[in-house]
N, C-alpha and C positions, 0 to 999 in steps of 0.2 A: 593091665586093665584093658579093656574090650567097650569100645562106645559103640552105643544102637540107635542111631538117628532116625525117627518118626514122624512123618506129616499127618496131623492130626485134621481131618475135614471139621469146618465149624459145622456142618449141621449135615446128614441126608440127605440127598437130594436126586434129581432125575434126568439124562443125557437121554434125549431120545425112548427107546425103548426099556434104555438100562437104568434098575434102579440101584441107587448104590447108601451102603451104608457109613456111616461112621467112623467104621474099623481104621485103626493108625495103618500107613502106608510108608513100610521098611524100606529106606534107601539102601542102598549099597556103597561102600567105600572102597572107590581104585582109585588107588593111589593116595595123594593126598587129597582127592576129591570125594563128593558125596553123590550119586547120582542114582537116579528112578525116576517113574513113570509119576506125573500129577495130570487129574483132569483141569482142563482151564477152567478159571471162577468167574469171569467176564459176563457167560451164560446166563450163569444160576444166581440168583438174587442172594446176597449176604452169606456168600461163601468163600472162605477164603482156610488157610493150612497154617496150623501152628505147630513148629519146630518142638520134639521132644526127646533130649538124650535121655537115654538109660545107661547104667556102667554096672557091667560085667567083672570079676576078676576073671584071673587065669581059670580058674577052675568051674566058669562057668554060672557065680554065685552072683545075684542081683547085688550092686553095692548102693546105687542110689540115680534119682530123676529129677532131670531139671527139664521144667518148661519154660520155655522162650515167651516171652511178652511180647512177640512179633505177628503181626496177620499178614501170610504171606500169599499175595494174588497171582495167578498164574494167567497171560494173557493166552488167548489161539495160538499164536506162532510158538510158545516156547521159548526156550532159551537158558541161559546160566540169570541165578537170582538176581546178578546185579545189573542186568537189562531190565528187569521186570518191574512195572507200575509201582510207586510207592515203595520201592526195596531203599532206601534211600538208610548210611548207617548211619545210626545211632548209640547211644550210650549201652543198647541192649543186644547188640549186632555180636555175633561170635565169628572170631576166626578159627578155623579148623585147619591145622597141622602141623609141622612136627617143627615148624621154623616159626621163628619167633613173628608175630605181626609189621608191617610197617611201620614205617616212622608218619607219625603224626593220627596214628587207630586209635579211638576210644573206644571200648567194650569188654568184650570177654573173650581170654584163649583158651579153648582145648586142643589137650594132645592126643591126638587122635591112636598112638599106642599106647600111651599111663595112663591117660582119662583126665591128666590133672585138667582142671578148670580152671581159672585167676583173672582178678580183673586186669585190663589192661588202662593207662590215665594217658 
């Protein structure tokens, strides 16, 4: 299985000169990380990025989408999601990779090579 992680923008909006759409915003996975480019939402009034895997098998074929019940803020500076305003986890927080979560995580694992998904208590 092949997971495709997407920052879905809540709404359009405008940087400047640049007007930017909607369209999901493809991460990248090295390693057992996930990483790409998000504009900050500090800016732009009631913007914020919602988490959506897609899973792939081997061969390519859509198997199935979950979205995340997460609004995730990106401040100016940057940074990994758990610096960022509000990232605080919760019941609906996923861990992404191939090792089991911590001790004492509540949420969701995926494995970032099978795709499997499972909650964690």
């Amino acid at each position: 299985m092949r997971p495709v992680l997407e920052m879905v923008p809540s709404r359009s909006y405008r940087i400047g000169a640049r007007l930017v759409s909607r369209k999901p915003r493809q991460m990248v996975l090295l390693g057992q990380n996930w990483s790409g480019d998000l504009d900050p939402t500090d800016a732009v009034d009631d913007l914020y990025y919602t988490p959506r895997f897609r899973i792939f098998d081997t061969d390519g074929n859509f198997q199935w989408m979950e979205v995340l019940a997460v609004e995730i803020r990106v401040p100016v500076t940057g940074g990994s999601l758990g610096t960022f305003p509000n990232a605080d986890m919760s019941p609906s927080s996923t861990w992404i990779a191939d090792t089991a979560p911590p001790a004492g995580f509540k949420g969701w694992w995926l494995h970032p090579i099978t795709g499997d998904l499972r909650p964690v208590y």
